[in-house]
ZAVEX-423421 format. One line per 3 residues: number of its first residue (from 1); for each residue x, y, z of C-alpha. Coordinates in steps of 0.5 Angstrom, whole numbers. Example, Ala and Ser with C-alpha at 12.3 -4.5 7.8 and 13.67 -1.06 7.14 Angstrom:
% ZAVEX-423421
1	25/-9/16 ~ 27/-2/14 .
//
This chain:
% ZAVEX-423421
1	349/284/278 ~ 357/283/278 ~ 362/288/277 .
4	366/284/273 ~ 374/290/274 ~ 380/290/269 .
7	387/292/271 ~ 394/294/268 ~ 395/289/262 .
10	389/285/261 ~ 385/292/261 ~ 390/294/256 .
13	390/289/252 ~ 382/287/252 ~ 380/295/251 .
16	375/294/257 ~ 376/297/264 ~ 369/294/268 .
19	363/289/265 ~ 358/288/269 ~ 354/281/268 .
22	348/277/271 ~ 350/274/278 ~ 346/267/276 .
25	349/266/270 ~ 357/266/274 ~ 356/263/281 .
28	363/262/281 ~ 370/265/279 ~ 371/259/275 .
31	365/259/271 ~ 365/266/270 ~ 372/267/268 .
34	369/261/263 ~ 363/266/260 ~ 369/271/259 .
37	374/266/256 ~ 368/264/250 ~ 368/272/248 .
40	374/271/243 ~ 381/268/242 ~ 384/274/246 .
43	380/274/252 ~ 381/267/252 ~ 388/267/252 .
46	389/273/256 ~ 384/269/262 ~ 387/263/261 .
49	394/265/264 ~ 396/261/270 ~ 398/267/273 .
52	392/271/273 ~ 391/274/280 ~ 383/274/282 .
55	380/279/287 ~ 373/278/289 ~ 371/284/294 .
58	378/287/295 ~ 380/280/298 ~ 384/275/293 .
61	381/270/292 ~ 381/264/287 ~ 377/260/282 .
64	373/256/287 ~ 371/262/291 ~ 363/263/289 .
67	359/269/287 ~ 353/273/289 ~ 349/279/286 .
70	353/286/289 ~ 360/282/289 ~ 366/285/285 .
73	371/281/282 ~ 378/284/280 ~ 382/281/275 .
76	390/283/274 ~ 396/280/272 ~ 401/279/278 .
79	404/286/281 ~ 412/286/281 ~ 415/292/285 .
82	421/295/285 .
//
C-alpha cells in the first residue's frame, strides 16, 4: 500500500486528507497522480496544476520518482512564508 497525503488547499478543496492505494497499480509519481486525476473533474483540475509540489518520503520528489508499497506520498500547493 501507499499513503497517499493531502495538505492545506488540495485537502480542502478534495474533502480528503489520506488515501491509501494499491502500490502495483502506481509504480510511479506520474501514474499514480494519473488514477487520482480519473476520479472526477475537480481532482483532475486540482492535480493537474504545474505548481504542485510532491513529496515521496519526506523528501520532494517528482513525477518520475518510482513507488514501492510502505512509501508516502505528500501532495501540497507551493508553500509561501512571510
Amino acid at each position: 500500500m501507499i499513503k497517499v497525503l493531502f495538505f492545506a488547499q488540495l485537502r480542502d478543496q478534495l474533502g480528503v486528507s489520506e488515501l491509501s492505494l494499491e502500490s502495483e497499480k502506481n509504480p510511479n509519481v506520474e501514474v499514480l497522480l494519473n488514477n487520482l486525476k480519473a476520479k472526477d473533474e475537480s481532482w483532475h483540475r486540482l492535480l493537474s496544476k504545474a505548481t504542485l509540489m510532491i513529496a515521496v518520503n519526506q523528501t520532494i520528489s517528482n513525477k518520475a520518482t518510482t513507488l514501492s508499497s510502505g512509501d508516502e506520498v505528500a501532495l501540497f500547493p507551493p508553500v509561501t512564508g512571510g
